[in-house]
N, C-alpha and C positions, 0 to 999 in steps of 0.2 A: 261802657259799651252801649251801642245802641239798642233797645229790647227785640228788634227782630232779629239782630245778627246775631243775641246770644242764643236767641229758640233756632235757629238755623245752622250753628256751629256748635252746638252742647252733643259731643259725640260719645260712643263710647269710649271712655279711657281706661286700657288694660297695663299701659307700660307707662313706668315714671321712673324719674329721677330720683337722687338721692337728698334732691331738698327738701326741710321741712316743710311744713303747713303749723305754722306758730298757732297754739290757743286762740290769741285775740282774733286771727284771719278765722279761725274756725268759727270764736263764737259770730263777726261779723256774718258770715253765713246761713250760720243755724236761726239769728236774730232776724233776717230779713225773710229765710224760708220757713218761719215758724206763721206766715201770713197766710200760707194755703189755707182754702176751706175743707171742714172738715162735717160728717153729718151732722146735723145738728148743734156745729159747732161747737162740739164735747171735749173734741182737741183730747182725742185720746193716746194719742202716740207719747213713747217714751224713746230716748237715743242714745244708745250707751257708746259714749267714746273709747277707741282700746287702742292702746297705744303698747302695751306688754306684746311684744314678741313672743312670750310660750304661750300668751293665750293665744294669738294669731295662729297660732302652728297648730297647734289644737283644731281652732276651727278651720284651717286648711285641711285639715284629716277626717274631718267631719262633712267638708264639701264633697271628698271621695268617692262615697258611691253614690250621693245624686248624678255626679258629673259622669261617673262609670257607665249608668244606662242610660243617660242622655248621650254619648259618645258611641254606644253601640246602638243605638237605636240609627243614632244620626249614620251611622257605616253602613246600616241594611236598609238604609232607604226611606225611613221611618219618620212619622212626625215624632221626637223625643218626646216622653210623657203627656203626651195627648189623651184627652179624657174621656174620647169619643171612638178612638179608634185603639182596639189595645195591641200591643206589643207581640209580636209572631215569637219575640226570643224566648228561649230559655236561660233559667237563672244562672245555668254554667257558661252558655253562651256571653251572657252579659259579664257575670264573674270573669271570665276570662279575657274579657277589654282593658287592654293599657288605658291610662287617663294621659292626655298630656298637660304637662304643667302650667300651660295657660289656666288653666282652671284654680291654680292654685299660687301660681306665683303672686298674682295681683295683690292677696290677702297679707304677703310677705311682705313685700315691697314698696306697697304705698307707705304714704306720712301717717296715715291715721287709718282705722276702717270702725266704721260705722255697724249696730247692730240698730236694728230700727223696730222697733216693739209696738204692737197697739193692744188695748186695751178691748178685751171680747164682747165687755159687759156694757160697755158705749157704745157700739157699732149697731147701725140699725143693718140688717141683713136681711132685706125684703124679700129675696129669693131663696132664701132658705126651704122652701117647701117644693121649689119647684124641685123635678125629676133630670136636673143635672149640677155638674157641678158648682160651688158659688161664687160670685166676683164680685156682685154688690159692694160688700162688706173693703174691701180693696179703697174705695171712693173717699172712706176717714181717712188715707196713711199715705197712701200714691203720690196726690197732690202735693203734698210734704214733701218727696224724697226727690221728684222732682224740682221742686225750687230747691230742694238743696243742689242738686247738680247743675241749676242753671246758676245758683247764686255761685257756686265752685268755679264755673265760667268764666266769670263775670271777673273773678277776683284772681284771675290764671292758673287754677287750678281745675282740676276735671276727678273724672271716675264714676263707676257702673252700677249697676241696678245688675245686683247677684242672687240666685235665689237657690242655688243647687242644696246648701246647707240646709234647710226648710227641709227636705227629707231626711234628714235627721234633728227633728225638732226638739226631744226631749231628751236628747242629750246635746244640744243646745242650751235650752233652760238649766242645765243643770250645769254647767261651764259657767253661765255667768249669775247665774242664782236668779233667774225672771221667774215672777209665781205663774203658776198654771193658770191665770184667768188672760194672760199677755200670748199672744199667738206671735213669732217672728216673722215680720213681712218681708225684711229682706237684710242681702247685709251687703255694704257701698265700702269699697276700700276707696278713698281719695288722697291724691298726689298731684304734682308738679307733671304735665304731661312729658315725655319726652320728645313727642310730636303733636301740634296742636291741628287736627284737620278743620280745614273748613268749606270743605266742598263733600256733603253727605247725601249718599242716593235712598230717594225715598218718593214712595209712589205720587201720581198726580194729584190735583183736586179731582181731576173729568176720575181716575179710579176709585177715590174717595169718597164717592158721594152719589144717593140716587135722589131724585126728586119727588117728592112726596109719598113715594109706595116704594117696593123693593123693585118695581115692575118700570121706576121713572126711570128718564134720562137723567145723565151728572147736572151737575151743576158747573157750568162752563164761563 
């Protein structure tokens, strides 16, 4: 495929079929997405493939109550887990949110999913001192997970950048035996889509962009 129509059609994929994603489709994936830059190109990420159904189910139970207060957040109006603005709910309030199983089926149903690991001690996290929260440190591992779903694309396969499960990180590590110095960036079920979109809505350049200050015109 052509490289702007895969950055143009790389959507998210929550629902798949029941075809596999063979090993060698995957390694060809992982071997072309392993080219992201990474800081200092330390190339600290680790990628644990799971293909066990109890472990999946597992961590589908474990996405649970991330997804719980992102779900009741998102009903009362709320930016879900926003770091700037906190949460008016109460913990019974949130406790008492149904999750729907979007949240969790993806984990079940894809061919494979993906647990994607970086390494703490390689990351350089220049804003670690600043007085909110950090993202820097994102810039080693992002870039990776992304060509994975672009190279998943590419190769008629898809699937999502999930992060719910990260609120429960240490019993994460402890599911799949990652040492404490690996933080989980995220975890990607991918699959056979069942519907492949290609017409995805997303803001303009003119909203994307200011000109020299925050005070410039877009770039048009």
């Amino acid at each position: 495929m052509d490289l702007y129509e895969v950055m143009r059609t790389t959507s998210a994929v929550r629902e798949f079929t029941d075809e596999p994603l063979p090993d060698d489709v995957l390694r060809t994936i992982l071997d072309n997405a392993r080219f992201a830059p990474s800081g200092g190109n330390r190339q600290g990420t680790q990628v644990l493939v799971v293909r066990d159904l109890g472990a999946r189910r597992r961590l589908a139970e474990l996405t649970i109550p991330g997804a719980r207060r992102y779900t009741a957040q998102r009903e009362a109006g709320e930016g879900p887990w926003n770091p700037v603005i906190p949460t008016r709910l109460s913990d019974d309030e949130i406790a008492a949110t149904d999750v729907p199983d979007y949240w969790t089926t993806p984990l079940l149903e894809a061919a494979v999913v993906l647990v994607v690991c970086v390494d703490l001690r390689v990351v350089a996290a220049v804003d670690q001192a600043l007085e909110r929260v950090g993202i820097v440190g994102g810039a080693s591992v992002y870039p990776l997970v992304w060509n994975i779903l672009l190279a998943a694309r590419h190769e008629g396969f898809g699937g999502t950048i999930t992060t719910m499960a990260i609120a429960e990180e240490p019993r994460v590590r402890a599911l799949f035996g990652i040492p404490e110095e690996y933080a989980v960036a995220c975890v990607v079920p991918l699959g056979k889509p069942v519907r492949q979109l290609t017409k995805l809505s997303r803001v303009s350049v003119e909203d994307l962009t200011r000109r020299e200050n925050w005070e410039g015109g877009p770039l048009s």
